[in-house]
N, C-alpha and C positions, 0 to 999 in steps of 0.2 A: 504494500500500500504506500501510495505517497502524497504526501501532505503537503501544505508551505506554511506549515506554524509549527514551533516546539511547546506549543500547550496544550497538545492532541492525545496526548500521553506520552509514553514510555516510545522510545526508539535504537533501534538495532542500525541505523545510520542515519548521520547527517552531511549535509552538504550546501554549502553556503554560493546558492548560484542566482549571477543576477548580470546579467552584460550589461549595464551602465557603466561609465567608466571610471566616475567615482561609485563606494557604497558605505552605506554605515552598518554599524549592526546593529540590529533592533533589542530591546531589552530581551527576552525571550531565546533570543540566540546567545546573547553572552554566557546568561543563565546554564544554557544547555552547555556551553565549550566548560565548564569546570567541570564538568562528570562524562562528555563526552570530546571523541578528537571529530572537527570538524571539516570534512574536506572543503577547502578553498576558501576557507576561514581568513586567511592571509591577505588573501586575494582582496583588497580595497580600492585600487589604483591602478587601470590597465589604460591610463591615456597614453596616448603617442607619445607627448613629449616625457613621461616614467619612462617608457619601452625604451626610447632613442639613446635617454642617459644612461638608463642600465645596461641595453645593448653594446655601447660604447665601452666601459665596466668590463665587461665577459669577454667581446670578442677582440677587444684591443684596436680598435677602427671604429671612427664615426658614422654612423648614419645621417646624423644632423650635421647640417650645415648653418652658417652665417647668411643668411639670402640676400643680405645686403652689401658680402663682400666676394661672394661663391663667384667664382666663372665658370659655369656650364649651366645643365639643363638640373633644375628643381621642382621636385615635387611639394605642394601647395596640400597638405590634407587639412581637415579639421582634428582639433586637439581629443574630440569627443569620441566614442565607442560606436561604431555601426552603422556609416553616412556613407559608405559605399560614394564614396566623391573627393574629387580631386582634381588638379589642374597641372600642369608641365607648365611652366615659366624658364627663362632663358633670365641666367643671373650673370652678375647681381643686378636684384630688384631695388625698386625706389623706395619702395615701403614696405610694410609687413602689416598684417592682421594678428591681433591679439590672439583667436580663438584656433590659429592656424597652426603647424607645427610646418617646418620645412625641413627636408632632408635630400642628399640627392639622389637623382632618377637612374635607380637600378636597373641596367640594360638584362631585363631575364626575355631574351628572343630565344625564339627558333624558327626556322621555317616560317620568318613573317607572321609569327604568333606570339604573344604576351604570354609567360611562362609563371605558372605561379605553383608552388606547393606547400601543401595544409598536413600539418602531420596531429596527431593527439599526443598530446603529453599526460603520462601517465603515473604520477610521481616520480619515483629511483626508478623503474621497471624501465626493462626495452623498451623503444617503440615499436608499435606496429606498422603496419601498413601506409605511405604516404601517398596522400591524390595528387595527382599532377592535373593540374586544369590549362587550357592554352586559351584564349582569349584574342580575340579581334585589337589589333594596336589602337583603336580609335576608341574602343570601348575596357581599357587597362582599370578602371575601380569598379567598373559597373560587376553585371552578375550572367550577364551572356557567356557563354561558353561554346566553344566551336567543338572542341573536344579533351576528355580526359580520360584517367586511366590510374589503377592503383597500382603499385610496385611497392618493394618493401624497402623501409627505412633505410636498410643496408648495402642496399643499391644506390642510393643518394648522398647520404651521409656518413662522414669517415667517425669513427666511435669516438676521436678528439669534438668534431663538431655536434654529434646527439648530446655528448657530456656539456658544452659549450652551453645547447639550446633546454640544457635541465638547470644548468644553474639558473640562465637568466628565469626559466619557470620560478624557480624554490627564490631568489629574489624579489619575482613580484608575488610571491604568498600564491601560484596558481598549481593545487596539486595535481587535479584534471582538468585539461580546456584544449583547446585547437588553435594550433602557431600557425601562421604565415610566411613563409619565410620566400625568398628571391635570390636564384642567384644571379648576380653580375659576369658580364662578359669575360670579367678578370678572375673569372671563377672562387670569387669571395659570398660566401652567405652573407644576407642579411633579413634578417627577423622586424618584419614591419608589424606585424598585430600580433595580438593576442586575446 
């Protein structure tokens, strides 16, 4: 059975899930984390600009840019959780937007397709399975999809980089969730959502 209150009684697990990109925690869930371990209890802060610094942190390479002093091509998202939107700017820019985060525009091509992979993060445990999605270059944040296909983590990922993409998880407090990660031309990951 599953609930979204811990006043429902007695429970055999919880799980603290909510994609906003801030969260708080309600009285009731505090309550429950002293007598129980909460999955993704941690989990309070998945906006872009957290991802981009802590990304930075892990993989020893920035994601975020300067957009007012970058020369090349920047990506424009919102700071917020789940707006599937974004813009390509040619930096540096004249201005910036408060609620924007900018980072640079990770070339993941192939075959004239936007290349994207989503993996689950599963605490310490392996990963499974990762989706490779390919996407129209004109539609790069939207949800259109030309084609995809699953393959396993260890075909993508060398065990230094799964390690890499579990710390930056156990940094933002996400025990279970799904990464996004890109890689660049220059065959560097980068982890843009979470």
């Amino acid at each position: 059975k599953v609930v979204s209150s811990a006043h429902v009684g007695p429970v055999d697990l919880a799980a603290f899930h909510n994609d906003k990109t801030k969260k708080f925690h309600d009285p009731d869930l505090r309550t429950l984390s002293r007598s129980h371990r909460i999955i993704n209890y941690g989990s309070t802060d998945i906006s872009k600009r957290r991802i981009q610094l802590l990304f930075n942190q892990v993989f020893g390479y920035p994601l975020a840019v300067d957009p007012l002093r970058y020369k090349g091509q920047i990506v424009e998202k919102p700071d917020k959780n789940g707006c599937h939107s974004g813009v390509i700017l040619d930096g540096p820019v004249k201005s910036v937007k408060r609620d924007k985060v900018y980072g640079r525009y990770v070339e993941s091509t192939q075959k004239g397709l936007h290349v994207a992979y989503r993996l689950t993060h599963f605490g310490g445990v392996a990963m499974p399975d990762v989706n490779i999605s390919r996407r129209p270059l004109n539609d790069i944040f939207g949800r259109l999809q030309v084609d995809a296909e699953n393959v396993k983590a260890n075909d993508v990922f060398t065990v230094e980089e799964q390690s890499q993409i579990r710390d930056l998880c156990n940094l933002l407090g996400v025990d279970f969730g799904e990464i996004d990660a890109l890689r660049d031309a220059d065959g560097r990951w980068y982890v843009v959502d979470v």
